[in-house]
N, C-alpha and C positions, 0 to 999 in steps of 0.2 A: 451522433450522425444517424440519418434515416438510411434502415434498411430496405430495399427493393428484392421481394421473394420472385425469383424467375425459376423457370421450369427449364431443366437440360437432358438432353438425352446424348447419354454414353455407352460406349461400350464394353462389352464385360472388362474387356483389358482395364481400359481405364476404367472400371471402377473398382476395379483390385489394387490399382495403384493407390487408387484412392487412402483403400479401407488398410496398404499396407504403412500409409503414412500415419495412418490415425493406428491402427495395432502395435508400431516403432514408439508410438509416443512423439513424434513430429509435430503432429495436429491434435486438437480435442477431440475433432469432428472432422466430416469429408464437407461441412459450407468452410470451415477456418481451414482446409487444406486448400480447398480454391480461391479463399480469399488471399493464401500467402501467394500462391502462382501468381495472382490477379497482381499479387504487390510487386513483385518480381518482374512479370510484362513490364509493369509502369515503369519499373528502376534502368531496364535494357532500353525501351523506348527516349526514356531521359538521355540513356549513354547514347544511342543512336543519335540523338539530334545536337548533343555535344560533340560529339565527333564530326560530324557534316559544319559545324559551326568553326570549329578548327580548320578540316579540312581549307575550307573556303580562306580562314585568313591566312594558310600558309600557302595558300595557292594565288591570294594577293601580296605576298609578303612580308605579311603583317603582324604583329610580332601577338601570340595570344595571351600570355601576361606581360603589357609592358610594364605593370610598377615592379617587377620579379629582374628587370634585365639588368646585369651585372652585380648582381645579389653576391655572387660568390665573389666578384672581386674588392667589394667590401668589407669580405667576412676575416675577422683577423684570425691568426694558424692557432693550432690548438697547442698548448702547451705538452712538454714531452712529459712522457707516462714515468721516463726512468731516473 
């Protein structure tokens, strides 16, 4: 993957948090502390627009896994433990 060097400006706060993700041992570096954040945004963004995706089809009715519907009524009982 190509890297793209961009220039940020922060402030002291954040860049304490930075340097105490990298001083924990969290990160190597304060670029791989921002890049896990960066991963992070991506993953909540993801849930965000799953969620609105659901949303919608339980607001049309619609069932959001239907190969999943009546899964449990399939499922045979567990045998007893005693």
């Amino acid at each position: 993957m190509t890297m793209t060097q961009i220039a940020v400006r922060l402030d002291e706060s954040a860049v304490r948090s930075l340097d105490d993700e990298v001083d924990s041992g969290f990160a190597p570096s304060r670029s791989e502390a921002i890049r896990q954040l960066i991963r992070r945004l991506e993953r909540e963004q993801r849930y965000r627009r799953d969620d609105a995706i659901l949303a919608e089809l339980a607001a049309r009715g619609e069932a959001a896994y239907p190969d999943l519907d009546g899964w449990n009524a399939r499922r045979r009982p567990f045998p007893g433990l005693d």
